[in-house]
C-alpha positions in Angstrom: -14.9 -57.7 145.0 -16.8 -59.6 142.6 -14.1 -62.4 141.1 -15.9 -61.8 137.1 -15.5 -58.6 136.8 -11.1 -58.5 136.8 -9.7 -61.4 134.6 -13.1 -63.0 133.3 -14.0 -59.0 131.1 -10.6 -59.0 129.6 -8.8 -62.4 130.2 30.1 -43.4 131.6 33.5 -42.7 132.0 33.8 -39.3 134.0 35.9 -36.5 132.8 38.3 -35.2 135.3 36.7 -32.2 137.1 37.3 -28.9 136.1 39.0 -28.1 139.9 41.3 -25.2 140.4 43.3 -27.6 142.3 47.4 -27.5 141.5 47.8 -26.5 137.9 49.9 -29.5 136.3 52.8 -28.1 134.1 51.9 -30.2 131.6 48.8 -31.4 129.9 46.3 -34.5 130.8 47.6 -36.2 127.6 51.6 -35.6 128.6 51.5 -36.6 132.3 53.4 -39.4 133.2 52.4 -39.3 136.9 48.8 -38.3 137.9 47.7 -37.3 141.4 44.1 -38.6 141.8 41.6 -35.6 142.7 38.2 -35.6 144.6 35.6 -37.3 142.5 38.2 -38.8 140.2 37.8 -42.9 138.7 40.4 -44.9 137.4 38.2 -44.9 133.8 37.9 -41.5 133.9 41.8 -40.8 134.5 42.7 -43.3 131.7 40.4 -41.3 129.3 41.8 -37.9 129.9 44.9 -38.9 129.8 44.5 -40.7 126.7 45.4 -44.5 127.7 43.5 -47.6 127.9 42.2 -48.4 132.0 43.8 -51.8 131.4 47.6 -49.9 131.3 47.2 -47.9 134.6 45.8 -51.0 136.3 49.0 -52.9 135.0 51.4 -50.0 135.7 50.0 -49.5 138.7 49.4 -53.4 140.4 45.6 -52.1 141.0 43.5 -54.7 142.4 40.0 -55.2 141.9 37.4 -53.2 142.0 40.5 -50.6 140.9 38.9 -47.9 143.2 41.1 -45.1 143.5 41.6 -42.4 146.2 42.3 -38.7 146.6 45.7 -38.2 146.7 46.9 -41.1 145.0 49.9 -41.4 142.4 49.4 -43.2 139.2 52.0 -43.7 137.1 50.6 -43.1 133.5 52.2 -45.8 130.8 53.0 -43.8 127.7 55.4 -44.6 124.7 56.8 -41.7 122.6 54.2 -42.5 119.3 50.7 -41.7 121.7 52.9 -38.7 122.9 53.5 -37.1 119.6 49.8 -38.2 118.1 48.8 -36.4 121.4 50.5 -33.2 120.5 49.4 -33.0 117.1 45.7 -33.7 117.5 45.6 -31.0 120.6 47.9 -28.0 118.0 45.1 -28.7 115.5 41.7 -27.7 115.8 40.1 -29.2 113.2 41.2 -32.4 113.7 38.9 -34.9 115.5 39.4 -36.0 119.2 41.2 -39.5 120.2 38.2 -41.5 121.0 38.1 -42.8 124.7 39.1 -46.1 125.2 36.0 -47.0 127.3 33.0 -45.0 124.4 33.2 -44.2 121.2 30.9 -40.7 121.7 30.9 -37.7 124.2 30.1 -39.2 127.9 27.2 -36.2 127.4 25.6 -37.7 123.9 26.1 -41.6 125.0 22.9 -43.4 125.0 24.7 -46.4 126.2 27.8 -46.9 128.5 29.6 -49.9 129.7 30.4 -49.8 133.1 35.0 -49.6 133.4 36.8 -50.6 136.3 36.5 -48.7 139.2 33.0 -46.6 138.1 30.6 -46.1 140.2 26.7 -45.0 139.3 26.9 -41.7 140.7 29.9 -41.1 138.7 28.6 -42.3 135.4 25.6 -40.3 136.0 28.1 -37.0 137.1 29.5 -37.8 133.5 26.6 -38.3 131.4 24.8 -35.3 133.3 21.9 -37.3 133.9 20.3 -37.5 137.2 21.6 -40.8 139.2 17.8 -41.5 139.5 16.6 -41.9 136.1 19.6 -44.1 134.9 18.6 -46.1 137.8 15.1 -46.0 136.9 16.0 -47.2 132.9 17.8 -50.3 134.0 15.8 -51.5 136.8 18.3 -50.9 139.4 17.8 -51.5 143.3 19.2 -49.9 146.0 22.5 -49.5 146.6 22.6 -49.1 142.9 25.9 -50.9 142.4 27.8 -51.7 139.0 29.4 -53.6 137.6 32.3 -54.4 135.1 30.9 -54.6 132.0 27.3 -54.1 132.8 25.9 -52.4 130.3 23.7 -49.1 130.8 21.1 -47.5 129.0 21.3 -43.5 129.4 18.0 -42.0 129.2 18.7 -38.6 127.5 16.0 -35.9 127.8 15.0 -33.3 124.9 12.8 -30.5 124.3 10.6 -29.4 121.5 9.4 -26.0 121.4 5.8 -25.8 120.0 5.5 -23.8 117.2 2.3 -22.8 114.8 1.3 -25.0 113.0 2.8 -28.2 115.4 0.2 -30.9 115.8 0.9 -34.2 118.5 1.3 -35.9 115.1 3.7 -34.2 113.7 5.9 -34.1 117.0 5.4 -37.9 117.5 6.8 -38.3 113.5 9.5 -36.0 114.0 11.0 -37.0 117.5 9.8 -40.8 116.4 8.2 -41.2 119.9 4.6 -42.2 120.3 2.2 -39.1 120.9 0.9 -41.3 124.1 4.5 -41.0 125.7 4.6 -37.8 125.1 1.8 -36.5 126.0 2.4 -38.7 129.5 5.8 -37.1 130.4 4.0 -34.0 130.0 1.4 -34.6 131.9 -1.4 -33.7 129.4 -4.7 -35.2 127.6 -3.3 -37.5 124.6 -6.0 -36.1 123.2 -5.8 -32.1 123.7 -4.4 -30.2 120.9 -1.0 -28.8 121.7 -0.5 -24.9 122.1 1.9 -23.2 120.0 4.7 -21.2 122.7 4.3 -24.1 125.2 7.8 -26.4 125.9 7.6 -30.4 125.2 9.1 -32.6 127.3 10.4 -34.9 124.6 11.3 -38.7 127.0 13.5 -41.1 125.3 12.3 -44.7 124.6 14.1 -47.8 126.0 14.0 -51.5 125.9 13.0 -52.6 129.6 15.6 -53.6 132.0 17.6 -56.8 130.8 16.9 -60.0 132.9 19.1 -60.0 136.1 19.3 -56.5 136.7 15.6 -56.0 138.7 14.6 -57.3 141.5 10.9 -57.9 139.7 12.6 -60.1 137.3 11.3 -63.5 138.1 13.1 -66.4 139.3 12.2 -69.9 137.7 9.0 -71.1 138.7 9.2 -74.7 140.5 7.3 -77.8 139.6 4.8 -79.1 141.6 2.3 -81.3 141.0 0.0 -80.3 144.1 -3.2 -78.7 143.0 -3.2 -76.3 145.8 0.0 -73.6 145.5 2.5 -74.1 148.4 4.8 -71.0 148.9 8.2 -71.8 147.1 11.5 -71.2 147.4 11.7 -69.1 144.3 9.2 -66.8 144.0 7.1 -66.7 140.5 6.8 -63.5 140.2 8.0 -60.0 141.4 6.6 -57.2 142.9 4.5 -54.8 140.9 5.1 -51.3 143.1 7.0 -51.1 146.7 4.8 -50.3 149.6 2.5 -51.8 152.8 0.2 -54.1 151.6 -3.3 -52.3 153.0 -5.9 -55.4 152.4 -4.8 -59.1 151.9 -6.0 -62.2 149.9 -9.2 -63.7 151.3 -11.3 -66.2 151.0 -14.5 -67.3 152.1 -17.6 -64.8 152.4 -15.1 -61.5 152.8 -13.2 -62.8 149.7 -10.5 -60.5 148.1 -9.0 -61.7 145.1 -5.6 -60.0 145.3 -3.9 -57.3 147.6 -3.6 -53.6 147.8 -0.8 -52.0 147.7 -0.4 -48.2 149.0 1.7 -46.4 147.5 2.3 -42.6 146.4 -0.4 -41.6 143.2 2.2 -41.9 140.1 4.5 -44.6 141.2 5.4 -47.1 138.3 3.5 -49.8 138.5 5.6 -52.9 137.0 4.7 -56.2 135.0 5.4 -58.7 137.7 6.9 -61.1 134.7 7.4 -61.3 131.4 3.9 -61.8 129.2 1.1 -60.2 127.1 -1.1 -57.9 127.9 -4.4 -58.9 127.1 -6.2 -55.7 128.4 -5.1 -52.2 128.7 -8.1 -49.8 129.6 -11.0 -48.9 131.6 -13.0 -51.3 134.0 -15.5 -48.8 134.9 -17.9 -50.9 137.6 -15.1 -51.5 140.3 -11.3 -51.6 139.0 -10.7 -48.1 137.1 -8.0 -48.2 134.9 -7.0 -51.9 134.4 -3.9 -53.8 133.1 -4.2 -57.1 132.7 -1.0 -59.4 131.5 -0.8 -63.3 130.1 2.3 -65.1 131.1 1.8 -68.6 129.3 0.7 -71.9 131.0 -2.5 -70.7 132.6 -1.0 -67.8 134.6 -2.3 -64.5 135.1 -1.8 -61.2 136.9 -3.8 -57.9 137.0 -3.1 -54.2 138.4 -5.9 -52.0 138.9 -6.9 -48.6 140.6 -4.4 -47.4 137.6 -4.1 -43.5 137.3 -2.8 -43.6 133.9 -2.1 -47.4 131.7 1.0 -46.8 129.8 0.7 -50.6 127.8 -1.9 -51.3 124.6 -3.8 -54.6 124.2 -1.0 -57.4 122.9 2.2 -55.4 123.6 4.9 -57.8 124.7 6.4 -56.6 128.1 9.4 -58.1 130.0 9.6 -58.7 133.8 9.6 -55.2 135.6 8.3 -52.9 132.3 6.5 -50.1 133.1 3.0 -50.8 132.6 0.7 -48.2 134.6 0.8 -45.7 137.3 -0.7 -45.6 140.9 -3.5 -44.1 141.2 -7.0 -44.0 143.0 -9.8 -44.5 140.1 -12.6 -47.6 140.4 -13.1 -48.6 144.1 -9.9 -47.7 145.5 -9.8 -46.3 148.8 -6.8 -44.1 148.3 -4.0 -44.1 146.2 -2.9 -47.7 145.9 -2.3 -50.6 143.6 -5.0 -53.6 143.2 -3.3 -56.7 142.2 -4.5 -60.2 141.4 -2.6 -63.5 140.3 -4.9 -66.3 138.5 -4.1 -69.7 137.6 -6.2 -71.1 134.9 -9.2 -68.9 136.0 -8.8 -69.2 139.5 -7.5 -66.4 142.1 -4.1 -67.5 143.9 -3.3 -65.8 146.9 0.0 -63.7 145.0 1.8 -63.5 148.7 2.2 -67.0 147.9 3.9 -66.4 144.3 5.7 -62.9 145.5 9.0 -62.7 147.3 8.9 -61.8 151.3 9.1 -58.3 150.8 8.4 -55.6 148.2 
């Protein structure tokens, strides 16, 4: 591939389940002993029940990482005051619920939850009633998907907006305050078709990218060197755009290839490899299709081409593992896969040399 034509164009607490299992004689907010069902977490106990996790814990002598099993007794710490606030508040229908100690909002309307003692992902997510998956997704987690205390999670909540007569992208985009280009990509449609009045919006919900420490794409600190020629380091510079077997390496020479391709299944998330700006967002049309190409300060650059779909405008700021593209097979791909290139002032760098061991 011709080295001008990339970089030099564009230089949950979870409620106790609803289980027929033995009918307690009293209720959640009375019991002073608590059998511990399938399914059940200590922060999810406590905020049934009404009392902070911390006083179980106590009560209890849990240990760290307070994971709790079927068939366990808790004792559940209660003075006489919570008891009789308890009562009145559950004989009174208009008054409003005790807030859980662990959220201040329904685990189903949270659009943020701090991971309690003892919760696990799959339970926040049973909780929230949001697929595992796409909290997973929102905060750049990596397999297993472990929590931890006080982590804080961003719930991605899903809506839908029925199109009615009259309903333009515009007036969607205003009304949902989403941008008309997100939209119209969780839909799958043209940003610029007009909408149909009777068809069903998918309506995604907008969230900062992944703090620092949480991805694996997040890049370590980059180590001096004063050597003009890049040695591979023991802390890689950057992180890996997409997961998946590299199909053509760097090269140099008379079969030169500037980057590497990466295959991977058409509509993967393409990632910014570290934190930057992009400084072109759009079509390469001679070799590299849809093109994404990002700044990162001090001469550095990375690209990602063969893009199905860019999902990043000229001079956004993106953080280390933000979505910025989808796989896809336009320009000169050969298949559905991921064309990426790292520069230093001007100059290809071979990115297995910048990347860590494995995607």
């Amino acid at each position: 591939m011709k080295r001008a034509h990339l970089l030099g164009a564009a230089m949950a607490v979870l409620a106790i389940p609803a289980i027929a299992a033995p009918a307690r004689a009293t209720s959640p907010a009375e019991e002073t002993v608590h059998v511990v069902g399938p399914g059940e977490t200590l922060n999810g106990i406590a905020n049934r029940a009404g009392v902070s996790p911390g006083a179980i814990v106590k009560a209890n002598g849990l240990e760290p990482p307070y994971v709790v099993k079927a068939g366990q007794k808790l004792d559940i710490p209660r003075k006489a005051a919570v008891k009789t606030a308890a009562r009145v508040i559950a004989s009174r229908k208009s008054a409003t619920p005790a807030a859980s100690p662990a959220a201040g909002v329904s685990p189903e309307r949270e659009s943020l939850h701090i991971v309690q003692p003892g919760e696990t992902l799959g339970g926040i997510a049973a909780r929230a009633k949001v697929p595992r998956v796409l909290i997973a997704e929102a905060n750049g987690l990596q397999a297993p998907f472990n929590v931890r205390v006080g982590q804080k999670l961003q719930i991605p909540r899903t809506r839908h907006h029925p199109v009615a007569a009259g309903d333009t992208g515009f007036s969607v985009s205003m009304k949902y305050g989403v941008p008309w280009e997100q939209i119209a990509l969780a839909n799958s449609i043209d940003p610029q078709s007009p909408i149909k009045a009777g068809q069903t919006l998918l309506i995604p919900t907008l969230l900062n990218p992944p703090p620092t420490g949480i991805s694996k794409l997040d890049p370590a600190p980059a180590a001096a060197s004063a050597a003009p020629t890049p040695a591979p380091a023991k802390s890689a510079r950057f992180g890996w755009p997409v997961s998946g077997t590299v199909r053509r390496g760097y090269a140099a020479g008379s079969d030169y290839h500037d980057g590497v391709d990466i295959v991977a299944p058409k509509g993967t998330m393409v990632r910014a490899a570290a934190p930057g700006t992009v400084k072109f967002a759009g079509k390469e049309k001679d070799q590299f299709g849809n093109l994404v190409v990002i700044d990162h300060g001090d001469g550095w650059f990375t690209a990602y081409g063969f893009l199905s779909r860019v999902t990043v405008k000229e001079g956004a700021k993106v953080a280390a593992g933000e979505r910025v593209g989808l796989v896809g097979d336009t320009g000169l791909a050969k298949g559905n896969e991921l064309h990426f290139e790292v520069r230093r002032d001007g100059k290809p760098v071979d990115p297995l040399d910048e990347l860590p061991k494995a995607p």
